[in-house]
Structures are given as structure tokens and as C-alpha cells.
N, C-alpha and C positions, 0 to 999 in steps of 0.2 A: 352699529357694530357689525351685524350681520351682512351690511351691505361692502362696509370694508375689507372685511375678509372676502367676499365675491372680488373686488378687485386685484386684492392683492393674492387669490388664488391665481385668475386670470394674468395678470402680468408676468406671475411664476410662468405661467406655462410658456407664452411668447416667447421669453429668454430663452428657457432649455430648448423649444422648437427653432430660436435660431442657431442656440451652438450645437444643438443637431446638424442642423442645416452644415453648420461650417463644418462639422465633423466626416460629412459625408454621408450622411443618413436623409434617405426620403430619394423620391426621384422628381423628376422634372418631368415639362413635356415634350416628347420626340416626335419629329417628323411623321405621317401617317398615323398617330394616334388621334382619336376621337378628345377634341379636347373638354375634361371633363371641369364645368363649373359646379359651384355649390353657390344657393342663392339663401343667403339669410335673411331672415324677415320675423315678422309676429304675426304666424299667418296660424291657421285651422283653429282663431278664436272665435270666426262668425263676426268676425268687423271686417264687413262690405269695403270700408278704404284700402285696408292693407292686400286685402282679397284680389280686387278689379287690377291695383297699380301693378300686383306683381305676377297676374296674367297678359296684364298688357306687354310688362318687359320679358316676358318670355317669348312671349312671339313677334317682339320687335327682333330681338337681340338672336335667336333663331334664325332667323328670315335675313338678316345682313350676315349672320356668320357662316349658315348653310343647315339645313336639320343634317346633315350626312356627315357634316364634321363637327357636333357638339354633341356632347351628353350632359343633358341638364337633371340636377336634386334638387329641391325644396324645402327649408325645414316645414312642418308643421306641429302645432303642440299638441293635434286631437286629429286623428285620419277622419273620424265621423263628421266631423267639421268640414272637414277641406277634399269627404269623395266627390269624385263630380270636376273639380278643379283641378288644372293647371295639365292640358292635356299634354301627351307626351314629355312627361315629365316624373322623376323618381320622388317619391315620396318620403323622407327622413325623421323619424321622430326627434322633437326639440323637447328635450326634460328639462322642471323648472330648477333645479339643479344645475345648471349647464357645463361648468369648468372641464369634467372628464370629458363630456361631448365633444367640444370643440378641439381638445385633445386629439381625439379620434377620428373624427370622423373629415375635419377640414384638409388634414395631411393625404387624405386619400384623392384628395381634387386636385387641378391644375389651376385654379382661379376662386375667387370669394365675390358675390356682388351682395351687396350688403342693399338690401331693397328695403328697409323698411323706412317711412317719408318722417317720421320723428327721429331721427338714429342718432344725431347728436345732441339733445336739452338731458338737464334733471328734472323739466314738467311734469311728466309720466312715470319711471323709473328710473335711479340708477342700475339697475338690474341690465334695462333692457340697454341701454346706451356700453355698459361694459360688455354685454354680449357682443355689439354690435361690435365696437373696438377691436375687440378678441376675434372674431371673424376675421376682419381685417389684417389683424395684426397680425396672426399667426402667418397667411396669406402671405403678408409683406416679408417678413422673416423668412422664408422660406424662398423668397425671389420668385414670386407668383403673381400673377393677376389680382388685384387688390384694388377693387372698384367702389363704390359707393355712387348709386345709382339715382336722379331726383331725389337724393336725400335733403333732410334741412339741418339746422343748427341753430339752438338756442343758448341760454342761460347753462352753464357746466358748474356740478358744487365743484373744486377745486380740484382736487386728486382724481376726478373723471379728467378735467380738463386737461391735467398732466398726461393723462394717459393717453388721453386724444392729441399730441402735441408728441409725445414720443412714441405710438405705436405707428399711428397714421402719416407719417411726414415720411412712408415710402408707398403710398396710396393715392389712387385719384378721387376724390371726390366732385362727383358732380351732382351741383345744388339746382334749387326749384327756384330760389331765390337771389336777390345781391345781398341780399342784409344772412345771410346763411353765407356766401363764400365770403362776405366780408370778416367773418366772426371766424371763420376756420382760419382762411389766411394769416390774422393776427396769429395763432395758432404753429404759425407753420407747416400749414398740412396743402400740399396742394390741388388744387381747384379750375372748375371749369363750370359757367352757366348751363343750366337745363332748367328743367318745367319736372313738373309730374308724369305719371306716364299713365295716367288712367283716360286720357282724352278719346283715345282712338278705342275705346272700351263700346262694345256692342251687346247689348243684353236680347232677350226672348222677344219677340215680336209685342210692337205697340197692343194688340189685341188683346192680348194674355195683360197685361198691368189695367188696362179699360175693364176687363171682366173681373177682375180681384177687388176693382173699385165698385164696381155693381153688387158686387155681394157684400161688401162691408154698406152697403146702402146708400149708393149712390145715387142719382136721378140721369144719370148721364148726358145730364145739360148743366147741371148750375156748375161753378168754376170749381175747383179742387185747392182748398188751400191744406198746405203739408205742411207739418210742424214737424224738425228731427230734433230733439231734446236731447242735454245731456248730464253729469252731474260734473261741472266744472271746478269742485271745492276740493273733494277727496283726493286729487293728486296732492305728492305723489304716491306711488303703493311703493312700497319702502320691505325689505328681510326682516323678518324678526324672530329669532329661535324660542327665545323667552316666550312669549304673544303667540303662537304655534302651541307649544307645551301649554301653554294656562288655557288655550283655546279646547285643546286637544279632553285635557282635564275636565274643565269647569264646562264651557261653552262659551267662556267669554269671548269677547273682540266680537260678535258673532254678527253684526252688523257692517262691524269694516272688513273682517275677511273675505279674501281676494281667495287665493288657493294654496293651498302647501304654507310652506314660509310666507308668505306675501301677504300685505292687509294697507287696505288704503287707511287714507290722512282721516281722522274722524277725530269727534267733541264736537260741544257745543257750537261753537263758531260754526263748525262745519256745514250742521245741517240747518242754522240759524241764515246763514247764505246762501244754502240750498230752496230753504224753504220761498224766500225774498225773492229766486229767481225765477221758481216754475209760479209763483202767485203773479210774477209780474207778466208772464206771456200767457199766461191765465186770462187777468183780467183785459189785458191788449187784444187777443182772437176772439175773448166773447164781447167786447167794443162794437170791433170790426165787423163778428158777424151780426150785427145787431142792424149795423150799418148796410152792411151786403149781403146777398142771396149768395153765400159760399157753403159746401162741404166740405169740412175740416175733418183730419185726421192725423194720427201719430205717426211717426214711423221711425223705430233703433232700428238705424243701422249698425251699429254693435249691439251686442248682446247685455249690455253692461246698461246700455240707453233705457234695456223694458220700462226701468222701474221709476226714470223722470216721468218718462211715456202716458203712464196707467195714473200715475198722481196728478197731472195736466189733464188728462181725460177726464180725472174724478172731479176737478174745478169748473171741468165745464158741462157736468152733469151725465156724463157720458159721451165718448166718440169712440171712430175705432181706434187701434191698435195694433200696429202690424209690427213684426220684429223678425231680425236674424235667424232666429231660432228657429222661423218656420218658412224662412222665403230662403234661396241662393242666392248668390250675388247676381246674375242672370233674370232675376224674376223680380228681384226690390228694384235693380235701375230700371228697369220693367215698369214701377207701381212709379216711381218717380218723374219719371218723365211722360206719366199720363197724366197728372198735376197741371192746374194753370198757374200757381204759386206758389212758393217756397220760404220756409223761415228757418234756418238750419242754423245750428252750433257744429254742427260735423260737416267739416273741411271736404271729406267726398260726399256728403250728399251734395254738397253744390255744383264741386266738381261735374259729377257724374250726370247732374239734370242738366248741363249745362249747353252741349249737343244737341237737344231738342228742345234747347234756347225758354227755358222755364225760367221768367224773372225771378230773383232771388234776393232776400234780404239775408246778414247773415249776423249771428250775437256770440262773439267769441271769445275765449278764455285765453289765446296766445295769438306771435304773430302771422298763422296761417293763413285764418280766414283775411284778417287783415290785410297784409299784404297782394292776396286774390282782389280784396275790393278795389284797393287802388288800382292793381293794375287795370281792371273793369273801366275806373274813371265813376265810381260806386261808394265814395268815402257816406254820400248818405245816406246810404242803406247798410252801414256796419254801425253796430251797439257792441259794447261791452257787457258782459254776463254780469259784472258788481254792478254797471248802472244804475245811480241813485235815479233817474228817470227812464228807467229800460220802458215801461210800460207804456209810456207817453211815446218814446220814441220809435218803439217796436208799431204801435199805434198807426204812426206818421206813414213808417215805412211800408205797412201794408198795406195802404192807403197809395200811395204810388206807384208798388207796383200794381194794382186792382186798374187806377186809372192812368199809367205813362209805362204800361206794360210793353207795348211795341217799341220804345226809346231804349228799354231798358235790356229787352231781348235783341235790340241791334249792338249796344255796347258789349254782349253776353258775346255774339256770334263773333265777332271778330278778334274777340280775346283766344274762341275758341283756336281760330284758325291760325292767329299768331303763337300759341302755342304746341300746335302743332309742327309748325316749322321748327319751333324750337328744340321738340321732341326729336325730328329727322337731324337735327344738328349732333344733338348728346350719341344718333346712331353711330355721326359719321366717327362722334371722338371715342366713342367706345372700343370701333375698327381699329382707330389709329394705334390705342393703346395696348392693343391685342399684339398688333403687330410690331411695335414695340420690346410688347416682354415678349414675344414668339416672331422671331422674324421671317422663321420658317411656316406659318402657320396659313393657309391656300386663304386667304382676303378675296375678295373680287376686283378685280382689272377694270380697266376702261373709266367712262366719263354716265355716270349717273344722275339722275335728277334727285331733286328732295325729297319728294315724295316715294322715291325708291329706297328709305332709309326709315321708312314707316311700316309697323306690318299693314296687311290687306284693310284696307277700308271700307266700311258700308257705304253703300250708295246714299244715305244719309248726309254721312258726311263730306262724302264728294258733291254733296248739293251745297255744303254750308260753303265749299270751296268756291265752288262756282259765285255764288251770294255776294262774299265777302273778301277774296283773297284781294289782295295789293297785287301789282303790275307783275308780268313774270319770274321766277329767281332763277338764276344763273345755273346751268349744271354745276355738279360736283364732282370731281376728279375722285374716284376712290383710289384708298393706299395700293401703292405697286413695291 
């Protein structure tokens, strides 16, 4: 119920912000102004994905527009989370309340890019997918820049759907995915292909993740297998006023509660398929290491990950434990990509090791990882998280990449590098769209390459180019 009234708060506001709109209230953006975006996301919770993707679109989207003619905000839902991050960039508190927010605060910008890589499923929240809407929409209403940036699209309970189908169908969304613009399309929202944008993401020097791994007790020879765990049953985290008040009261819920109103899916079943899952990569890595001379350790990248983390570690008698909480996004992709192997349920820890080409298997609860593996040409190294033979199969997989590891990081590298191209595509449609709803707005002139629709790349990654890229691609004509 609680979640319903969040929608139908949010919907209220979009109308009145459009017949505002028609009425003559708000302004637009004019010639010589700084055009100001607002970047929604789920950021300042110390989840590494949403963190890396929506630095990287800050300084793609920067760098093709001009730092001298944009002013960029960010939400965040915690500043102590996210200092340090998203440089030259305003800072915005995101309250888990949001309706009045979005109220307020979106009408003050010339644009919305709606960054966060879950933006359209009910997996996660409907909370966060009506936020996301409500971004957008109010955006769209108001005849603004109305982006959605590498987002995806999953499964919508119904009255999201609706909402996704009538706010967003004056919005562009570009997906990471085809099975995502496939599912908006039906929708009626329209669509354009992209990737993620965490690719071109550079963290702290190789050294600094090697020395983190030494002190958790490394040997710094035998191989590094990384395990990122997660708890795939508890979604969704769902409003609940009632469960709030009796929490508030008693202390109950005190295991599913999330924050404020919010509390994940929990019972029995829950943690009965919880338990099934960290016992089964449990018994899978202490197989393996029994088999091979590997150092095994934890690592959440969200903050929410500790607590699979520390109960997999207690199955295996102890290992380390690394988490959000005490690393930044800069210093985990750091410990990650000094790894020789990988077992991730989180979508960017794969992502993000993926650059300095760390085999990866991956055991997933939606179509993210999935869809990543195919693209890879890696359908046998993805497990599903209910897998009645996860253990067996988690087994197999780290058994291959241990020994077909070079095969494996050559199908890694050229995914890399095709998605990057991808990423300088979504810059060029991004432009287009600017210029578009602003046709007065200074774009850059002339004949570009791809690569000039990228921000600044590590020398790293200009070596995976050299490695792996296909024959030359053709400049690009930027909008005149």
C-alpha cells in the first residue's frame, strides 16, 4: 500500500508540473546559459556499481558537452558515502521520502539523466524505479532534456509499467541491453542501444590493490581467487508504514529492515534459499582450493554484500573480508583487478575487473550478468543463484578459468573494447539529443573520431585497444 501511494504521490506531481509548465511557470534553457543537468541515481550507498557507472558518465558527458558550458548535480543519499566522488560536480541530498524532492529540486535544472543501471524492473524496488520515472517525467513535462542513460529494463508490477509507458514516452532512453529496449519499446518509450558506462572507469594504481592483498595475507605469488557474494532472495525491499511503526515500537522486522519505511522480502523461504546458496559456493571454493594452490577472499562491493561475505568466510573456516565500507570505489577496483580470478553475483564486480582482463565466472539472480555472459561468448561460466547443482557447477567453472584462463581473458578483452565503441556511440546520441531539445546549445563542429566521444583513457586501456580493436571505424561527423 505504501508503495502505491509513492506512485500515485509521484504521478500527482508530473501532471501539476506539466500544467505548470502549460501555464507558463518554470523557465527553460537560454542561449549563454550554463546548461544545468541533474543526474539521478542510487548513489552515496557505497555500492561500487552505481558509484564507478555514474563517474564515468560524468566525465564522458562533460568532455563531449564542454566542462565551460554545463553544471552538473548528483543525487546522493549519504555525502559521507559519496565525499571523494564525482569531481566537479554538486552534491544533492536524495531523502528516502522522495516526492517533495523531486518536486523541487528537478524544476531547478535544464535536463534529468537518470543514471542508475536497474532504473526500470520491480527486482529491487518499486521505490527506486518510481523515483527514477519521476526524474524523468517531471523532466519530460516540463519540455527538458529527459535521458536515461545505459539504463536497463526488466519485469514492471503493473501500475509501474503504466507509469513507465505514460511518463517516459517523451524521454530517451538508452539501454545496455536489446532485451531492455526491447521491453521499453513494447512500452512505447523510446529507445536507443548503449552499454554501461563503467568501462572506461580507472581506479588507484595496480600497487595499492597488490599491497591490500598482502596484508590480508597474501603470499604474493599463489593466484587470487575473489568471491563477490550477494543475498539474491530478499529483493524486493518494498514501503511499509505499518512494519516501520511496529519496528519502531517492538524491534521487530529487525532483520529485514532496510532504512526508514523500507524492509526487504524476508520468512522462511528466504533465508532457507539463502542459506542453499552461500553453502553451495562454500562448498565449491573449498573443492577448488583443495585442488589448487589459490588465495581466496571476500569482497562486497555494496555494503549490503558484508553480511553473505562474513557467513561464506565462516564456511570456509576463515578468509578475508573486504567491503565498501572501508575501501572507495577507486581502491576496491584496485583489489579487484589484482585478482587472477573472479566468482561475482555483482554485475560491476565483473564489469569493473574486466579491463585488466580477470577471468570471470559469474552466478546471477536477474538478466544482467546474463546477458554480459553471452555477450562474452561465456554461457559456461554463468550459474544461476537457485541452482539445484550451483556447487557442482560453480566447481566446473573455476576449474576453467584456473586452467583456459588466457582463452577466457581473450573473449573478456574484446568484449571490453566493443563496448567501448559502444559507449562513444551513446556520447554521439546523447549530443544529438541535446541539440535537439536545445538547438541553440554551442555542440562541437567538424568530423571526430570514436574515440573522441570517450572521456580520457588510461594508457591501459589504450593498450587493450591496440590488443584487440577490429580494423578502423570511420570518423564521426559531430551535430552542426
Amino acid at each position: 500500500m505504501t508503495d502505491l501511494l509513492l506512485e500515485a504521490w509521484v504521478s500527482s506531481i508530473i501532471e501539476s508540473k506539466k500544467l505548470g509548465w502549460m501555464l507558463g511557470k518554470g523557465k527553460a534553457w537560454q542561449p549563454g546559459e550554463r546548461l544545468k543537468l541533474l543526474f539521478a541515481g542510487y548513489n552515496g550507498t557505497r555500492n561500487t556499481g552505481s558509484d564507478v557507472r555514474v563517474e564515468e558518465m560524468l566525465r564522458q558527458i562533460r568532455h563531449i558537452l564542454g566542462a565551460g558550458n554545463v553544471e552538473f548535480s548528483v543525487m546522493s543519499q549519504s555525502f559521507d558515502f559519496s565525499r571523494g566522488y564525482f569531481d566537479g560536480t554538486a552534491q544533492v541530498h536524495l531523502p528516502d521520502i522522495f516526492p517533495p524532492f523531486l518536486a523541487r529540486e528537478v524544476p531547478k535544472h535544464h535536463g534529468v539523466v537518470a543514471c542508475e543501471g536497474s532504473a526500470f524492473k520491480s527486482k529491487f524496488a518499486n521505490a527506486l524505479t518510481t523515483m527514477m520515472i519521476g526524474s524523468l517525467g517531471v523532466a519530460a513535462a516540463q519540455n527538458k532534456l529527459s535521458v536515461g542513460y545505459g539504463s536497463e529494463a526488466g519485469h514492471m508490477d503493473p501500475l509501474v509499467a503504466k507509469m513507465c509507458r505514460r511518463y517516459c514516452k517523451d524521454s530517451l532512453i538508452i539501454t545496455r541491453n536489446v532485451e531492455s529496449r526491447t521491453l521499453l519499446r513494447e512500452l512505447g518509450v523510446p529507445t536507443e542501444l548503449g552499454t554501461d558506462t563503467a568501462w572506461t572507469f580507472e581506479p588507484v594504481p595496480a600497487e595499492y590493490g597488490q599491497r591490500v592483498l598482502r596484508e590480508a595475507g597474501w603470499d604474493g605469488k599463489v593466484p587470487v581467487l575473489v568471491v563477490c557474494p550477494i543475498n539474491p532472495f530478499w529483493w524486493p525491499v518494498t514501503a511499509s508504514v505499518a512494519k516501520y511503526a511496529l519496528h519502531a515500537m517492538t524491534g521487530a522486522y529487525r532483520d529485514s529492515y532496510y532504512r526508514t519505511v523500507y524492509f526487504h522480502k524476508s520468512g522462511q523461504d528466504v533465508e532457507q534459499a539463502f542459506e542453499r546458496y552461500l553453502t553451495a559456493i562454500a562448498k565449491a571454493v573449498d573443492g577448488f582450493r583443495k585442488r589448487r594452490n589459490v588465495f581466496v577472499l571476500m569482497v562486497a562491493t555494496e555494503r549490503l554484500d558484508a553480511r553473505a561475505g562474513h557467513r561464506i568466510a565462516e564456511k570456509l573456516g576463515g578468509v578475508p573480508v573486504l567491503t565498501s565500507d572501508d575501501y572507495d570505489m577507486y581502491q576496491l577496483v584496485s583489489i579487484l583487478r589484482a585478482c587472477r580470478m573472479m566468482a561475482s553475483s555483482r554485475y560491476h564486480g565483473i564489469v569493473t575487473s574486466m579491463p585488466a582482463l580477470v577471468p570471470s565466472c559469474g552466478i546471477t539472480m536477474d538478466e544482467r550478468i546474463r546477458n554480459l555472459m553471452r555477450e562474452r561468448g561465456h554461457q559456461d561460466l554463468l550459474m544461476n543463484v537457485d541452482d539445484v547443482e550451483l556447487e557442482l557447477r560453480l566447481l566446473a567453472a573455476l576449474e576453467k578459468l584456473y586452467t583456459d584462463g588466457e582463452s577466457v581473458a581473450e573473449g573478456i578483452g574484446k568484449t571490453v573494447v566493443k563496448n567501448l565503441k559502444v559507449m562513444a556511440r551513446m556520447g554521439v546520441l546523447f549530443e544529438e539529443e541535446v541539440q535537439r531539445r536545445y538547438p541553440d546549445f554551442p555542440t562541437r563542429k567538424g568530423e571526430w573520431s570514436w574515440e573522441d566521444y570517450l572521456p580520457p583513457m588510461s594508457e591501459s586501456l589504450r593498450g587493450l585497444l591496440e590488443a584487440y580493436e577490429a580494423p578502423a571505424e570511420p570518423r564521426v561527423s559531430a551535430v552542426s
